[in-house]
C-alpha positions as CSV (number, residue, x, y, z in Angstrom):
1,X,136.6,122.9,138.7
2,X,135.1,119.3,139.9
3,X,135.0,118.3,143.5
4,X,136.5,115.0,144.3
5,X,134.3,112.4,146.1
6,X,134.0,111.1,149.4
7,X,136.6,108.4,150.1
8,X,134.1,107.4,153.2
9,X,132.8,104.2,150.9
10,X,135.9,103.1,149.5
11,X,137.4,99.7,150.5
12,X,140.9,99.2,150.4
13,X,142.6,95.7,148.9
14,X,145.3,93.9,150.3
15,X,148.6,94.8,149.0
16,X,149.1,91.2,148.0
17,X,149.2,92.5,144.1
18,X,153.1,92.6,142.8
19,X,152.5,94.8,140.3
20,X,149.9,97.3,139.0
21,X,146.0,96.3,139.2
22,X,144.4,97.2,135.4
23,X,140.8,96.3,135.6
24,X,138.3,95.7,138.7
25,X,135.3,93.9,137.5
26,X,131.7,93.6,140.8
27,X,130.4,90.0,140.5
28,X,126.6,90.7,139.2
29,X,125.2,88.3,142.2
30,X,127.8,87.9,144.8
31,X,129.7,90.9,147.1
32,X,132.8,90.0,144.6
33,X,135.6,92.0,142.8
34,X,137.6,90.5,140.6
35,X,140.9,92.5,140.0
36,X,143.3,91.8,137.2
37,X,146.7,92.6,137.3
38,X,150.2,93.4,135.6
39,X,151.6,90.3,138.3
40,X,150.1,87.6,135.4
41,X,147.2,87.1,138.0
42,X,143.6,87.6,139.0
43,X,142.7,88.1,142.4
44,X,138.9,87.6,143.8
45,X,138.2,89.7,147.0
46,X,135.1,88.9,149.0
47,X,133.8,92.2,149.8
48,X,131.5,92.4,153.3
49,X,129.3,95.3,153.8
50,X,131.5,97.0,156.4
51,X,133.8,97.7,153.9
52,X,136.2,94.9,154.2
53,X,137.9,93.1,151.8
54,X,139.3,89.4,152.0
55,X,141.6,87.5,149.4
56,X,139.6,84.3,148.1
57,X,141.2,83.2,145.0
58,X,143.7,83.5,142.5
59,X,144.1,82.5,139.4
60,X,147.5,82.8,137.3
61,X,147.9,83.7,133.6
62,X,151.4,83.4,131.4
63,X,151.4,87.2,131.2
64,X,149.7,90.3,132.4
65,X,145.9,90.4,132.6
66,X,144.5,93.3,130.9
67,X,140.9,92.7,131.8
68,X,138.7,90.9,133.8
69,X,134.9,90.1,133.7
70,X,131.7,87.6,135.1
71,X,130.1,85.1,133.5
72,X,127.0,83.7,134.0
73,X,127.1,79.7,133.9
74,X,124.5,77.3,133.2
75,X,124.6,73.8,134.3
């Protein structure tokens, strides 16, 4: 039988989230995570080194958001 992991390294989100989170997407450039949720709502976390976690946007859907991912935009 498997070993579970250290929880040492894991960062704990705010508990802002009504409902249950179903995808967690890392920004490719930026200490991001994007979460998506049952709550009709993605939620972008700034993530600091020490582990930290602070709410820095939201953005509301009609229904519950399944998934969640980065783009890369060119201006």
């Amino acid at each position: 039988m498997g070993s579970l992991g250290s929880l040492n390294n894991d960062t704990a989100l705010f508990s802002d989230h009504e409902d249950t989170i179903q995808c967690l997407s890392w920004s490719p450039v930026t200490n991001h995570l994007a979460a998506a949720s049952w709550d009709c709502k993605v939620r972008i976390y700034d993530v600091a080194s020490t582990r930290s976690a602070r709410a820095v946007a939201a953005l509301a859907a009609e229904a519950p958001v399944f998934s969640c991912d980065w783009a890369e935009v060119s201006y």
